[in-house]
LUMTORSE-356017 format. One record per residue (C-alpha): residue number from 1; x, y, z. Coordinates in steps of 0.25 Angstrom, whole numbers, plus 5000, padded with zeros to 4 digits. Layout:
<num:NUM X:X Y:Y Z:Z>
...
//
This chain:
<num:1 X:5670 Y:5532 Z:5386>
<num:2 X:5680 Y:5535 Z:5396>
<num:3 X:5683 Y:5524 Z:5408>
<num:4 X:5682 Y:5534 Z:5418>
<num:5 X:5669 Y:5539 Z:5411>
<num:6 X:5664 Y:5525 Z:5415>
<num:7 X:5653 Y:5521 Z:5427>
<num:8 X:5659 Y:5512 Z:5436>
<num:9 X:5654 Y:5506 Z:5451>
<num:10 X:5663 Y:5506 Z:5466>
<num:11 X:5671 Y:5494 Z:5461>
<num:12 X:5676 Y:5502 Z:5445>
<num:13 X:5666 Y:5491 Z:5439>
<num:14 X:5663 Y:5501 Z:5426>
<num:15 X:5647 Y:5502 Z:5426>
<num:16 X:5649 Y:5502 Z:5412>
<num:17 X:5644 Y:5489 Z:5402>
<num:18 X:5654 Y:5490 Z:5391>
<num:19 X:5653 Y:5495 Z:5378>
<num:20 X:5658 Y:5500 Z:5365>
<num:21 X:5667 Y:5513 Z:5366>
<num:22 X:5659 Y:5525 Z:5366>
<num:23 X:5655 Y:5529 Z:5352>
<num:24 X:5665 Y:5523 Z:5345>
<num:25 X:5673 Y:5530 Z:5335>
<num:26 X:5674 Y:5526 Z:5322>
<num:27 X:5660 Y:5521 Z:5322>
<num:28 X:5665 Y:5507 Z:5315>
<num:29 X:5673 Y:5505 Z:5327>
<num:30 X:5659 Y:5502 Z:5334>
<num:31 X:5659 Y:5486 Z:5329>
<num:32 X:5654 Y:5475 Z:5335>
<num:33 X:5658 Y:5480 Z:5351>
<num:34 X:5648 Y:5492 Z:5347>
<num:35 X:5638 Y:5484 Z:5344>
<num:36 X:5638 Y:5474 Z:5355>
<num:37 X:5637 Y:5487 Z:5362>
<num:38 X:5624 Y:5493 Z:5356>
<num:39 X:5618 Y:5479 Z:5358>
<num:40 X:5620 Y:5480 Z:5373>
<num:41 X:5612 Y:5494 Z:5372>
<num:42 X:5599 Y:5495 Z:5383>
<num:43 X:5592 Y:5504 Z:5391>
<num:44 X:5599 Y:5507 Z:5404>
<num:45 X:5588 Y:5512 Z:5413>
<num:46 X:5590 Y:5524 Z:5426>
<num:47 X:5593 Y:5514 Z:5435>
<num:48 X:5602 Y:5508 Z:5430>
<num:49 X:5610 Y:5521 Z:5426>
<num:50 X:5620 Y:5527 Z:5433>
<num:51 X:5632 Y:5540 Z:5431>
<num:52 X:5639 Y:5543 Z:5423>
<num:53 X:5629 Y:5547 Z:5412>
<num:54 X:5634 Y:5553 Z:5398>
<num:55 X:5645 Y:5563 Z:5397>
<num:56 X:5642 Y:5575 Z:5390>
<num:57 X:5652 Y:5571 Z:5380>
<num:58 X:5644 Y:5558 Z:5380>
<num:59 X:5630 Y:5563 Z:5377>
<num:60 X:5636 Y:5570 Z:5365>
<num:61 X:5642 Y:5558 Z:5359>
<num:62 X:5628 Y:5551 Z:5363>
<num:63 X:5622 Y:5562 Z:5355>
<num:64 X:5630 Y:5562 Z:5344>
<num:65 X:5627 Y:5549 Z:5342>
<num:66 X:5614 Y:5549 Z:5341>
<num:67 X:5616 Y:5561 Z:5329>
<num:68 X:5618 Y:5547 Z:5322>
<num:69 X:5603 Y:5544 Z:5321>
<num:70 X:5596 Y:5544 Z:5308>
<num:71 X:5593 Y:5559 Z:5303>
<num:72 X:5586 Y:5561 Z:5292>
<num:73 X:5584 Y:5574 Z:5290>
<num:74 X:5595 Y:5577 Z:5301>
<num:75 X:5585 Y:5583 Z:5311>
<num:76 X:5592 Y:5579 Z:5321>
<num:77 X:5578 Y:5576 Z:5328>
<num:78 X:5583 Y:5572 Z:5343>
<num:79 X:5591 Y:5579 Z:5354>
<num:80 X:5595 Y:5573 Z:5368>
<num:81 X:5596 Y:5582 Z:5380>
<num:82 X:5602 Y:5579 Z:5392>
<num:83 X:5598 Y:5581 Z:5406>
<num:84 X:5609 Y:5586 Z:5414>
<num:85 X:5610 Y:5581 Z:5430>
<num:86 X:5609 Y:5596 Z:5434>
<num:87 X:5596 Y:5596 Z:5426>
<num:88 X:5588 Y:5582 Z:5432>
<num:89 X:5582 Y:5591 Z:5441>
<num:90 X:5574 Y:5600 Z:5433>
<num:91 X:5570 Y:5589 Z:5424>
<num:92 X:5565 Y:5579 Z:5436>
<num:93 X:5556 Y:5592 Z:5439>
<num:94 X:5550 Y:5591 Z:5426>
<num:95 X:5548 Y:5576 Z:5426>
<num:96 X:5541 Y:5578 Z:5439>
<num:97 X:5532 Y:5589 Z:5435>
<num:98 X:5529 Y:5581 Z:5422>
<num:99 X:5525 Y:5569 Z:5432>
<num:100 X:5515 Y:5577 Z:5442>
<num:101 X:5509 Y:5583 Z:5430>
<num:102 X:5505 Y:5571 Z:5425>
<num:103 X:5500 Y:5569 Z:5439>
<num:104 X:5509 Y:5560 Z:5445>
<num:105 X:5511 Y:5558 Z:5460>
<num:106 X:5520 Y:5563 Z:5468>
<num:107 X:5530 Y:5551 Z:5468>
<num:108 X:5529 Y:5547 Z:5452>
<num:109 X:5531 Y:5564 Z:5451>
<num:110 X:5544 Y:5561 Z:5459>
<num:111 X:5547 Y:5548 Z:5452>
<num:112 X:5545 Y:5556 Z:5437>
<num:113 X:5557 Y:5566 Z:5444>
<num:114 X:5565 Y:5556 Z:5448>
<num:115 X:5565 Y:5552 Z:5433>
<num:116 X:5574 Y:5564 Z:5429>
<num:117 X:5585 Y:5557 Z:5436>
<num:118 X:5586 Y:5545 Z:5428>
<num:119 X:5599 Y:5543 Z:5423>
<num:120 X:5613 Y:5549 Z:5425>
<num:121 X:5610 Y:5556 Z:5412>
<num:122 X:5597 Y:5560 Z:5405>
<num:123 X:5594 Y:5565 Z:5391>
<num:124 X:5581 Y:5569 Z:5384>
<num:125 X:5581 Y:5564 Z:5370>
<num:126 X:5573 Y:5576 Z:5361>
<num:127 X:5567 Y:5576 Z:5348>
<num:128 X:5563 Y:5585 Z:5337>
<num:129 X:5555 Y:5578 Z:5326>
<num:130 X:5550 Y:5587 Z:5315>
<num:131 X:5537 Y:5585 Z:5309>
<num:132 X:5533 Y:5587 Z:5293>
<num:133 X:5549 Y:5583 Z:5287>
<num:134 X:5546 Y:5574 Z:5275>
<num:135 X:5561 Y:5571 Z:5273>
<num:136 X:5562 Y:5566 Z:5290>
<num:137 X:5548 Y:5562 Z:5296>
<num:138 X:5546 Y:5561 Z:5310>
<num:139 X:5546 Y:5546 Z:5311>
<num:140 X:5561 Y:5548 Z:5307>
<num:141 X:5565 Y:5559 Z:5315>
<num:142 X:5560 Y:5551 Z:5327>
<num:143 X:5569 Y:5539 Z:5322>
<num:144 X:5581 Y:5548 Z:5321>
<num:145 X:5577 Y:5552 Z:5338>
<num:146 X:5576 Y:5537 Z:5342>
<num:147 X:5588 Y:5535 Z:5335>
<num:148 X:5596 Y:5545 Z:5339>
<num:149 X:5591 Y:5542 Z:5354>
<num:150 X:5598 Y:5528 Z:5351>
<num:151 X:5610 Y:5533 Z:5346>
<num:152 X:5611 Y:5541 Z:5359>
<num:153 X:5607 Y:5529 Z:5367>
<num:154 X:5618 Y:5520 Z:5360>
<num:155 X:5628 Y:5531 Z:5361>
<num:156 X:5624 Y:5531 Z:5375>
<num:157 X:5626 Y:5516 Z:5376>
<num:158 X:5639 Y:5515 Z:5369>
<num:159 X:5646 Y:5525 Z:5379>
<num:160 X:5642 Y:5515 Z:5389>
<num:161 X:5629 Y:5522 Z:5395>
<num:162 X:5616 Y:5516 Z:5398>
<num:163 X:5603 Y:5525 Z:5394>
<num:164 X:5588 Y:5523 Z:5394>
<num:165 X:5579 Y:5531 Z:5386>
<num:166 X:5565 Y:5535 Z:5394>
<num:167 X:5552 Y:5543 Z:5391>
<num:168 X:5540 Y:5544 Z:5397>
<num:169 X:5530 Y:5557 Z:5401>
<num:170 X:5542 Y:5566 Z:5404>
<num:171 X:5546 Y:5567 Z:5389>
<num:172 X:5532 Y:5571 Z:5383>
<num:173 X:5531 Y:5582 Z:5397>
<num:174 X:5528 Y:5597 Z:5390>
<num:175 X:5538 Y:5603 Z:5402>
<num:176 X:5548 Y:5591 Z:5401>
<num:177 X:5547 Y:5594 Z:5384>
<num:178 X:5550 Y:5607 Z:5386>
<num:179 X:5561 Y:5604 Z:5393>
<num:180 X:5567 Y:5599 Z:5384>
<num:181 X:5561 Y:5600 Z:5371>
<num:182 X:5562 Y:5614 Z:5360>
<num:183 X:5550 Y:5613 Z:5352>
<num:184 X:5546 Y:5603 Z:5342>
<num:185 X:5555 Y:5594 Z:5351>
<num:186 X:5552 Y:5582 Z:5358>
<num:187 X:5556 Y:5574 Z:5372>
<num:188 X:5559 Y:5559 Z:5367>
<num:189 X:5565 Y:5555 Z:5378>
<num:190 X:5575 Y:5552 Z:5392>
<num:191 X:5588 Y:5546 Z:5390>
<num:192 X:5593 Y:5541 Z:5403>
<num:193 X:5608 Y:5537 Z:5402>
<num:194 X:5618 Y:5532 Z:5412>
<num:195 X:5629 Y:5521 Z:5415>
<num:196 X:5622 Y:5508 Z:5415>
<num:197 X:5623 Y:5500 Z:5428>
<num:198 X:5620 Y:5487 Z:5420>
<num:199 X:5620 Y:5481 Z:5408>
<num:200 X:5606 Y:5482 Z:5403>
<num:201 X:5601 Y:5471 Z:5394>
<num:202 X:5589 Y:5468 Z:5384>
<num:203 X:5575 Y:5466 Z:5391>
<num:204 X:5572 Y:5456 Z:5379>
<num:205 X:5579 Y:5451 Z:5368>
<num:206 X:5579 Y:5459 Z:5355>
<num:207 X:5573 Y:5453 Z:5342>
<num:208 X:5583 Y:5458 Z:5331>
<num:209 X:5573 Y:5451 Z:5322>
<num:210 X:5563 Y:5459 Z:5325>
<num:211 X:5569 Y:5471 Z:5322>
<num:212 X:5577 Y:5469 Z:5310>
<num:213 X:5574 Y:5460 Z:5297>
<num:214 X:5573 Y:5458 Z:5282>
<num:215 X:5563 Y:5466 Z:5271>
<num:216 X:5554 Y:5459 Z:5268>
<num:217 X:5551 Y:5452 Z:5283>
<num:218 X:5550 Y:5438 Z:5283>
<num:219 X:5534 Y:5434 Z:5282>
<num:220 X:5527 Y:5434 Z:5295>
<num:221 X:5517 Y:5420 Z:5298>
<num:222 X:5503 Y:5425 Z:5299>
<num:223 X:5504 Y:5419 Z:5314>
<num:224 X:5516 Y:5427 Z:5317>
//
């Protein structure tokens, strides 16, 4: 990334926590720097994003790295879309139509249009998972979607973004879906992304040895 593509306060102070170069190329110069990196990889919520978001250049390379997923069948089962500013607009109408259909009040309507503005770059994450493939179930296909979305989430995070990944009732709307969706295609998820204001860290501690281990496990006490 640039310098001048950089976020920084009244004082210069880059707004930035520092990482690895963006996408570094040969993949092997990644190292031990790159990895530290990924470790340091959190949610950012909304508020605690602010401008510039990604480049259109920098969606691309964020895409293009979540092409790196598993793939059997090369299926290519996700897609991310991205909201454009000029667009919020049209979108926040939908939100709030989804929300006073659901019979909401008046100010949880206008909090659900608000909701569009999250973010000084939105992207919604599609899918197209196709039923009856004995080579590529569904249950594969959907790995290949989450893996690509953390793909796109580390790419994110490696050209110094934050990014967050939301849901809710807006992705399940019919006019919301439509939206966005062709046929046979479904909306995952919101992908907020923006410069982190702060450095987020873990809310608890991770258990790496809970999630990795030897075959056979290790034989559990019958009081455990």
């Amino acid at each position: 990334m640039q310098a001048s593509d950089r976020a920084r306060d009244a004082s210069g102070r880059d707004l930035r926590p520092p990482c690895a170069p963006a996408l570094p190329d040969p993949p092997s110069a990644f190292g031990e720097d790159g990895l530290a990196c990924m470790l340091r990889r959190h949610s950012v919520g909304p508020k605690y994003l602010v401008p510039p978001a990604p480049s259109p250049r920098q969606w691309r390379q964020a895409a293009a790295v979540a092409l790196r997923a598993p793939d059997h069948g090369d299926l290519r089962p996700f897609r991310f879309v991205v909201v454009g500013d000029d667009q919020r607009e049209r979108l926040a109408g939908l939100f709030a139509q989804d929300a006073a259909r659901r019979g909401h009040l008046a100010e949880e309507v206008e909090r659900a249009r608000a909701r569009a503005g999250n973010g000084p770059g939105l992207v919604a994450l599609v899918a197209r998972i196709r039923d009856g493939l004995e080579q590529t179930p569904v249950h594969e296909q959907w790995i290949s979607v989450g893996a690509g979305l953390m793909n796109f989430l580390n790419a994110l995070h490696l050209m110094d973004f934050g990014a967050k990944t939301l849901s809710g009732a807006s992705v399940r709307d019919a006019d919301v879906v439509s939206a966005f969706c062709a046929e046979g295609e479904t909306l995952v998820a919101w992908i907020v992304v923006g410069t982190p204001t702060h450095t987020s860290r873990a809310k608890r501690a991770d258990d790496v040895d809970a999630a990795i281990g030897p075959w056979p496990p290790a034989a559990r006490s019958p009081l455990a």
